[in-house]
C-alpha positions in Angstrom: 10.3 50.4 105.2 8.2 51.9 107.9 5.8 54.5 106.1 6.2 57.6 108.7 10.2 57.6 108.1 10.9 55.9 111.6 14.0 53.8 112.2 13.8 52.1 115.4 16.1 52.1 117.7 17.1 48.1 118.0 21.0 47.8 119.3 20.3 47.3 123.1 23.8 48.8 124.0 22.4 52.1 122.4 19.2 51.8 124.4 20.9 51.6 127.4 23.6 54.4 126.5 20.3 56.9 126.0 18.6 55.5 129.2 22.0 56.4 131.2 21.5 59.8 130.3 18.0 60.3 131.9 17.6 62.0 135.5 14.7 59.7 136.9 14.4 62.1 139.5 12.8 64.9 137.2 9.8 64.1 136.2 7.3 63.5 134.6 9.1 62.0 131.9 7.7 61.8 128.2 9.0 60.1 125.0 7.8 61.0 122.2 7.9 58.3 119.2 7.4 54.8 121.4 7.8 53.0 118.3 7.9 49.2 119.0 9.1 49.6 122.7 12.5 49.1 122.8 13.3 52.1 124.9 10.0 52.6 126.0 10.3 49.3 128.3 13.4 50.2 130.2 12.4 54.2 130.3 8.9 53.2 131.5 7.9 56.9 130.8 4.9 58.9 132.7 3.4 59.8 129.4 4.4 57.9 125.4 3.9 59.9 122.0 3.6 57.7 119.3 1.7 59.5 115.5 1.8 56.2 114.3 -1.5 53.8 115.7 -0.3 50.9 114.2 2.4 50.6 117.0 -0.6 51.2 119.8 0.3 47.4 120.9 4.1 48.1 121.9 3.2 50.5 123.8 -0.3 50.7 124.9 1.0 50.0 129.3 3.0 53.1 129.3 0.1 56.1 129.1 0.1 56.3 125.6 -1.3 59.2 122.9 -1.5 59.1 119.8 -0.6 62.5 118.3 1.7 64.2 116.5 4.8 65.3 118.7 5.6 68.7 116.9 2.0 69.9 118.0 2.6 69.2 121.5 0.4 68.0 123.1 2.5 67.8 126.7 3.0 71.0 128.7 6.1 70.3 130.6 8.4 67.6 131.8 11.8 65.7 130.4 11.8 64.6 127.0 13.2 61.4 126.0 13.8 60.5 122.4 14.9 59.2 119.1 13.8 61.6 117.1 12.8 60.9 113.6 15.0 62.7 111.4 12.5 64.8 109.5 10.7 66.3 112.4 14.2 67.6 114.2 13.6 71.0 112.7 10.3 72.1 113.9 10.2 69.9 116.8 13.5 71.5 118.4 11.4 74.8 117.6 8.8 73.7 119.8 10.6 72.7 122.3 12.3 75.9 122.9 8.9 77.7 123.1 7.9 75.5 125.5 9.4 76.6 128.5 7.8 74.2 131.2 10.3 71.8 129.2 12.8 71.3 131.2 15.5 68.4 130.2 15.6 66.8 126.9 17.4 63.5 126.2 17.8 63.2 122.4 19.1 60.8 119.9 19.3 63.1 116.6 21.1 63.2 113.2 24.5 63.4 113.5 24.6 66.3 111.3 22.3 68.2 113.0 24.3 68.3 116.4 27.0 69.5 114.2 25.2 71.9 112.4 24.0 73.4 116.5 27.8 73.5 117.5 29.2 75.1 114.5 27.1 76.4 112.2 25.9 80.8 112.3 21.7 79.5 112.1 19.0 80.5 113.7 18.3 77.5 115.1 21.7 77.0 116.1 21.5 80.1 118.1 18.3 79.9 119.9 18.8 76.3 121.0 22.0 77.9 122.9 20.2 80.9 124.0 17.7 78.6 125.8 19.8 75.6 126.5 23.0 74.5 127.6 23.7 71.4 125.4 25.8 68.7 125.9 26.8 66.1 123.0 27.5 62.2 123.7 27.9 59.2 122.2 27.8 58.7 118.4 25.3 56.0 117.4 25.8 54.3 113.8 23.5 53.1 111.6 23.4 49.5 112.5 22.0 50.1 115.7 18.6 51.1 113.9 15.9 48.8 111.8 15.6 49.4 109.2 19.5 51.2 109.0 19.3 55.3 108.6 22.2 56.5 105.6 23.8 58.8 108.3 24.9 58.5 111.7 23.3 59.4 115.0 24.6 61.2 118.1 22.8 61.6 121.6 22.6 65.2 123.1 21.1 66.7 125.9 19.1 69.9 126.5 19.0 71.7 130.1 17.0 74.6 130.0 18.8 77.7 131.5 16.3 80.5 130.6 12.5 80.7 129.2 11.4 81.3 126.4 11.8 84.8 124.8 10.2 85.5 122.0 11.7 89.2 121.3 15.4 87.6 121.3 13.8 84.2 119.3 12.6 86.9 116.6 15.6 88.5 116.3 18.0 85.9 116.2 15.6 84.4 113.2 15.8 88.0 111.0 19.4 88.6 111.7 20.3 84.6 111.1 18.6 85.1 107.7 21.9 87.5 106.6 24.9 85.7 108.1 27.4 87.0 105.4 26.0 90.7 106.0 28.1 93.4 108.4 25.9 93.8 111.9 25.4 97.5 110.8 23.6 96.3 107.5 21.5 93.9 109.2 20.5 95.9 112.3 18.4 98.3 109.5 16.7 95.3 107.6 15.6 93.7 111.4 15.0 97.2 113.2 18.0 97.7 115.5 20.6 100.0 115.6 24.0 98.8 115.5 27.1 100.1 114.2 29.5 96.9 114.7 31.1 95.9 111.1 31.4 92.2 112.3 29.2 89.9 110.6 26.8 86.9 112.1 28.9 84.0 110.4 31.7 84.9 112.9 30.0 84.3 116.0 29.7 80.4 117.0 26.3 79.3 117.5 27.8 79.0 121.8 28.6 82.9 121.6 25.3 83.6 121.3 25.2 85.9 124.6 27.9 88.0 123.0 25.6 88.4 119.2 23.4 89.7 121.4 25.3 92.3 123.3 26.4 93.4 120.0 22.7 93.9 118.7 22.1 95.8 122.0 19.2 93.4 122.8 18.1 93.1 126.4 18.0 89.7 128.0 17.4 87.6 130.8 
């Protein structure tokens, strides 16, 4: 078992199903976790993350650094990646702040893409506020090495507006009291609103209108 959690991407029809999904016109292009190559090869990326430096000889032609992706340490361009699982969270976070990041080509947890279409979270709701996103094919576990327990699904991020941290701290207070009327919550985040709705009944996609409610000024 690889010791940083990875499961590379192996099944070459799944390669090819995330490279289809890359504009190679909008650049540069970064992916973040090279691993052994197998993407890497047919992306041929302008800049390769990889935290772990045992892996350094996959991809050591394709302008590789050896950091940790969740830091950051790119300021702008398409992101390409299968994502190890454990790092979705505060990488996606990241990436929202980050608003010379354009484009994001992602193979994720299954669950999580779920979770960002369904489910009243505050993650959920700033990824829509900043992005439009698009889900695709489902990838399952035998396309990895060594083979994940859940299944994986591509998605794409387009930006549509930059960051804003006023609406990304209010959509974290007010997400922290989903079963709570608007009026109830407003008080606890410092808003005013009198609305008895509650934040579990807006879709994570109806963001825009959360907002309106909460009489929160936006871009």
């Amino acid at each position: 078992m690889p010791s940083k959690g990875q499961h590379f991407l192996i099944d070459l029809t799944a390669i090819n199903k995330v490279i289809s999904y890359v504009d190679f016109s909008k650049r540069p292009i970064i992916e973040v976790g090279g691993g052994k190559g197998a993407l890497t090869t047919l992306l041929r990326p302008d800049l390769t993350v990889e935290i772990d430096n045992s892996l350094t000889k996959y991809l050591k032609d394709y302008n590789l650094v050896i950091a940790d992706a969740v830091a950051s340490p790119f300021f702008r361009g398409q992101v390409v990646s299968s994502l190890p699982y454990y790092i979705t969270y505060d990488f996606m976070r990241e990436m929202v702040k980050n608003s010379m990041i354009f484009r994001l080509v992602l193979l994720l947890q299954k669950d999580f893409i779920d979770k960002v279409f369904n489910k009243a979270t505050y993650i959920s709701f700033t990824l829509h506020y900043h992005f439009t996103i698009h889900s695709k094919d489902i990838i399952p576990p035998r396309a990895f090495s060594p083979r994940p327990r859940v299944y994986s699904q591509i998605a794409i991020f387009e930006r549509v507006r930059d960051y804003n941290r006023h609406v990304d701290e209010v959509l974290k207070c007010v997400s922290s009291y989903k079963n709570k009327k608007l009026n109830s919550v407003a008080k606890l985040c410092g808003l005013n609103v009198t609305s008895d709705r509650r934040i579990r009944d807006f879709k994570p996609c109806q963001v825009i209108e959360l907002l309106n409610f909460l009489g929160i000024e936006y871009v």
